[in-house]
C-alpha positions in Angstrom: -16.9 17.4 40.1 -13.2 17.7 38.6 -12.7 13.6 39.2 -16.3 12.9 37.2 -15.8 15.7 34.6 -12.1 13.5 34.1 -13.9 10.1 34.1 -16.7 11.5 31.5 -13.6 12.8 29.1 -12.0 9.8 29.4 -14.5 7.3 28.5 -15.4 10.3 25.5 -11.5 10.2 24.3 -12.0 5.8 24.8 -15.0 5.9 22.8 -13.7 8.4 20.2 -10.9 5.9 19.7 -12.6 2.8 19.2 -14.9 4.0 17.1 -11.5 5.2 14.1 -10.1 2.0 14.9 -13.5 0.3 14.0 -13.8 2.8 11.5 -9.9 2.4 10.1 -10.1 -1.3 10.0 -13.2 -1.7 8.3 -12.1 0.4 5.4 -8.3 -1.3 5.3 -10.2 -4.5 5.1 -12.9 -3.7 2.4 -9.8 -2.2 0.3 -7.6 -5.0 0.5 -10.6 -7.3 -0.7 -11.1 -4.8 -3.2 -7.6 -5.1 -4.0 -7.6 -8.8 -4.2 -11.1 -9.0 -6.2 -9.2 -6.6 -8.9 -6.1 -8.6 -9.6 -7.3 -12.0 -9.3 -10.7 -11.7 -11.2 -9.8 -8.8 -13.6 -6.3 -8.7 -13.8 -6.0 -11.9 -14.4 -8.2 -11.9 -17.3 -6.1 -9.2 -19.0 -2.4 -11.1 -18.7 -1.9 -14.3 -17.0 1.3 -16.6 -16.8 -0.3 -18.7 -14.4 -3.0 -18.9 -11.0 -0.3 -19.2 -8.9 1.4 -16.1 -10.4 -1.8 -14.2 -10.5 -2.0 -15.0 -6.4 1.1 -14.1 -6.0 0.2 -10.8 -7.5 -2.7 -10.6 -5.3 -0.2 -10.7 -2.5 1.7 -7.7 -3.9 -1.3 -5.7 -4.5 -2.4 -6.1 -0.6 0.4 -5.4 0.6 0.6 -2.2 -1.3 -2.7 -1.2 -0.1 -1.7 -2.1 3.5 1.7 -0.4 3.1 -0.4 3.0 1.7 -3.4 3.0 3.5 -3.0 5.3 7.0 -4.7 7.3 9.2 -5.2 10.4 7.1 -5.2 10.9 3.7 -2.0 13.4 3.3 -0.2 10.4 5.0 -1.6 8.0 2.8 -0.5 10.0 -0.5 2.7 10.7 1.0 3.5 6.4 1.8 2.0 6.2 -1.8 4.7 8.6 -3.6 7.1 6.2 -1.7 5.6 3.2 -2.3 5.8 4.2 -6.2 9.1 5.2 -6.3 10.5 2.8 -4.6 8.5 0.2 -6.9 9.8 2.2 -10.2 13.4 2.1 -9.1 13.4 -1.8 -8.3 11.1 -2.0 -11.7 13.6 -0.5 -13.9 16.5 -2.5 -12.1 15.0 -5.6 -12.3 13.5 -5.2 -15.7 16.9 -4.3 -16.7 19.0 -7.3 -15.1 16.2 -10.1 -16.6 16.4 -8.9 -19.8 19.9 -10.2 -20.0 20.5 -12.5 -17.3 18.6 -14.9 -15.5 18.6 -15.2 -11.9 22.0 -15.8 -9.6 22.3 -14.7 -5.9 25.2 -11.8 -7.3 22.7 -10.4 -9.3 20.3 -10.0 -6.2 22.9 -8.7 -4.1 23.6 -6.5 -6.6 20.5 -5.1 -7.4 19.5 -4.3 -3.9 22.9 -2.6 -3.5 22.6 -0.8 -6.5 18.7 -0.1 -5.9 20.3 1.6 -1.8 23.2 3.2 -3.3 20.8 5.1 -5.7 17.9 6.1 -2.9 20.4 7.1 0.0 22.6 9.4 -3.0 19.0 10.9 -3.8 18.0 11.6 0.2 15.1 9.0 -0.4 16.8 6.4 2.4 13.1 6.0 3.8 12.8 4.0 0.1 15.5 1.8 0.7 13.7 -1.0 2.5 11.1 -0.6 0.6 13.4 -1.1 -3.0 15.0 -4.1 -1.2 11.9 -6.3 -0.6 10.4 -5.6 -3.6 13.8 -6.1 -5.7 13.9 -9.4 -3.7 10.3 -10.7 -4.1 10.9 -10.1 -8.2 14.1 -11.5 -8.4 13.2 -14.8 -6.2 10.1 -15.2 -8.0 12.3 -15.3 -11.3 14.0 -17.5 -9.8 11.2 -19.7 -9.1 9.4 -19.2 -12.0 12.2 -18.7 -14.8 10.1 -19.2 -18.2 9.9 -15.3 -19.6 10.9 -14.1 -15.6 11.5 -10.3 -17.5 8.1 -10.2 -17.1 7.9 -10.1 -13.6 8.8 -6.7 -13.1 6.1 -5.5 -15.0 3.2 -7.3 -13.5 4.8 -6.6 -9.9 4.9 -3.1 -10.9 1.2 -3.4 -12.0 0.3 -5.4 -8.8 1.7 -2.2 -6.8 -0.1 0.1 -9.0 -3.7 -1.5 -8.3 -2.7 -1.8 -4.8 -1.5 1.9 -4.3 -4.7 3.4 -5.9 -6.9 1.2 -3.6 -5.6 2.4 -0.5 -5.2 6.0 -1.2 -8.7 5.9 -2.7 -10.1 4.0 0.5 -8.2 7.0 2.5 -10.1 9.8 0.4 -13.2 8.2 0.4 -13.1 7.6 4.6 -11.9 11.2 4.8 -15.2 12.3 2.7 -17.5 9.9 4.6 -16.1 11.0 7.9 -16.3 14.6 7.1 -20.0 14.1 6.5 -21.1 13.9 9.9 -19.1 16.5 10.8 -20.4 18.7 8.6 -24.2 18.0 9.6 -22.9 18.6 13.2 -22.0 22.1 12.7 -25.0 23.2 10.0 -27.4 21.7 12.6 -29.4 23.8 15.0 -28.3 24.2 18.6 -31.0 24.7 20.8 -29.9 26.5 24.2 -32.0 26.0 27.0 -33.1 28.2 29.4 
C-alpha cells in the first residue's frame, strides 16, 4: 500500500506540475502578444521614427515582460522594481551622453562602467547586467540609427514601461484566476461517507 500510495502522489505532484507550466506559459505568451499588439499598433501611432524602430521597440517591450513575468506575483513585482531601475539609470545615462555626443565605442564603455560603478556603490549589483544590456541596445541603436538618436532613451524607456506593466499585470491576473478555484474548493460542501 506505501509503494501505490507513492506512485498515486507522484503522478498527483507530475500532474500538478504540468498543469502551472501549461498554465504559466499560456499567460507569458498571451502577455508578450499583448505586449507586442500595444507598441506596434498603439504606440506606434502616438510617436514613430520609423517601422523598423517601432519593431525594435516591440523587441524591448517583450523582453521586459519576459524579464518580469515569474511564477508568483511578489516575484514578479520584485524583477519589475529591478527591471525599472535599472532601465531609469541607463535612461538618464544615455539620455544624458546623446544630448551632447553622438555615438563612439568610449562613450559605451563608459556608460556601462559608469551605469556598474553606480548600482554596485548603491548595493543594487543584481541591476548591473541588467543596466549594461540596456545601455548597450540604446547606445548601438544610436549608432545605427543616428538622426535625433537622444531620442532613443526615451522610447526604450517607454518600450520597458509597456512591457513591465504587462507582465506584472499578467502575474496579478493569473494569481486571481488561480485563486478562484481554490476558493470554490474550500466554500464547497464535503460530503463524508459512511
Amino acid at each position: 500500500m506505501g509503494v501505490s500510495s507513492a506512485i498515486s502522489t507522484r503522478r498527483l505532484v507530475e500532474r500538478s506540475r504540468i498543469r502551472a507550466a501549461a498554465g504559466h506559459s499560456l499567460a507569458l505568451a498571451i502577455a508578450c502578444v499583448t505586449t507586442y499588439w500595444l507598441t506596434t499598433r498603439v504606440l506606434s501611432r502616438v510617436h514613430s521614427l520609423s517601422t523598423a524602430d517601432d519593431l525594435l521597440g516591440a523587441l524591448w517591450a517583450v523582453v521586459a515582460t519576459v524579464f518580469v513575468y515569474r511564477e508568483t506575483h511578489r516575484q514578479s513585482t520584485a524583477a519589475a522594481l529591478s527591471r525599472a531601475s535599472a532601465t531609469l539609470l541607463s535612461f538618464a545615462l544615455c539620455l544624458t551622453y546623446l544630448s551632447l555626443f553622438a555615438f563612439h565605442v568610449w562613450g559605451l564603455a563608459l556608460l556601462i562602467g559608469l551605469g556598474t560603478f553606480a548600482l554596485m556603490a548603491t548595493g543594487r549589483d543584481d541591476d548591473v547586467v541588467t543596466a549594461g544590456i540596456t545601455t548597450a541596445v540604446v547606445l548601438i541603436v544610436a549608432a545605427v540609427s543616428p538622426h535625433d538618436a537622444w531620442q532613443q532613451p526615451i522610447l526604450r524607456l517607454v518600450d520597458t514601461g509597456i512591457g513591465i506593466a504587462v507582465g506584472v499585470a499578467a502575474s496579478w491576473f493569473v494569481v486571481r484566476v488561480a485563486a478562484v478555484p481554490t476558493a470554490a474548493r474550500r466554500a464547497a460542501p464535503t460530503t463524508h461517507s459512511a
